[in-house]
C-alpha positions in Angstrom: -19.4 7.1 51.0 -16.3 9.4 50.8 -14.6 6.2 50.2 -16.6 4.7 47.3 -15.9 7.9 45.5 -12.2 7.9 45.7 -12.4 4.1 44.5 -14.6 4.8 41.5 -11.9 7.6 40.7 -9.3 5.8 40.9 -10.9 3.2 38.7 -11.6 5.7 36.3 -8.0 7.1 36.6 -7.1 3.6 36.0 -9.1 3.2 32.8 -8.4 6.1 31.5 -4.6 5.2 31.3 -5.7 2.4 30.0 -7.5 3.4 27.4 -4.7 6.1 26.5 -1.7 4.1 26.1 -3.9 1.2 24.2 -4.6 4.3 21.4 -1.1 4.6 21.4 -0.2 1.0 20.9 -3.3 1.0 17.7 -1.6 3.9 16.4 1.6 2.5 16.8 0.7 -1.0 15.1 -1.3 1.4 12.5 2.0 2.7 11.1 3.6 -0.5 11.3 0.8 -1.7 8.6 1.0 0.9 6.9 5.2 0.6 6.2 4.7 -2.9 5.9 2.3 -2.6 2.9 4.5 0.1 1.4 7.6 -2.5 1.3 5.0 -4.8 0.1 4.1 -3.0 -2.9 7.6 -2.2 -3.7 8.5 -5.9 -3.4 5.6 -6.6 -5.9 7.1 -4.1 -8.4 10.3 -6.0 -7.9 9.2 -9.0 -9.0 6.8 -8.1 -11.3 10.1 -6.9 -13.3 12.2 -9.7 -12.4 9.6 -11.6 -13.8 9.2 -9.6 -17.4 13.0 -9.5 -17.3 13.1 -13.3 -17.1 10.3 -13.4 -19.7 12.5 -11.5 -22.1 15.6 -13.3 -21.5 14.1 -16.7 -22.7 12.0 -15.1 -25.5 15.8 -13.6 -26.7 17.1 -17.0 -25.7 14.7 -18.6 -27.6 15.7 -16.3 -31.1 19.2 -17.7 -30.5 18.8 -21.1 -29.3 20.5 -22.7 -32.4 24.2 -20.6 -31.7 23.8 -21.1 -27.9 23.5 -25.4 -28.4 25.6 -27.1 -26.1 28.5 -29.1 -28.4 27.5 -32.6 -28.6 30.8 -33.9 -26.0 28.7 -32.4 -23.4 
């Protein structure tokens, strides 16, 4: 009997670990989400303005498409 208690325990010892360093690891990987969607939304951002930038560029591009003609030896 003495023994069954000392294995059950130990079992729960064994659990308990476990359990603790798994909350670790999910709060581990729950930062690593969270910094990943952070550089996500900056990367957005980033091309969202490449992307008006580009946008404006042809628009201006488009204004002066007769002085920017490529000569006709080309």
């Amino acid at each position: 009997m003495v023994r069954l208690m000392e294995n059950n325990e130990e079992a729960i010892i064994e659990l308990q670990t476990k359990l603790a360093f798994q909350e670790d690891l999910l709060e581990n990987l729950n930062q690593v989400i969270t910094d990943q969607q952070g550089q996500i939304a900056k990367l957005e951002r980033t091309v969202e303005s490449i992307i008006v930038q580009m946008h404006s560029m042809q628009s201006s591009g488009q204004d002066n498409g007769q002085q920017q003609e490529i000569p006709p030896h080309y």
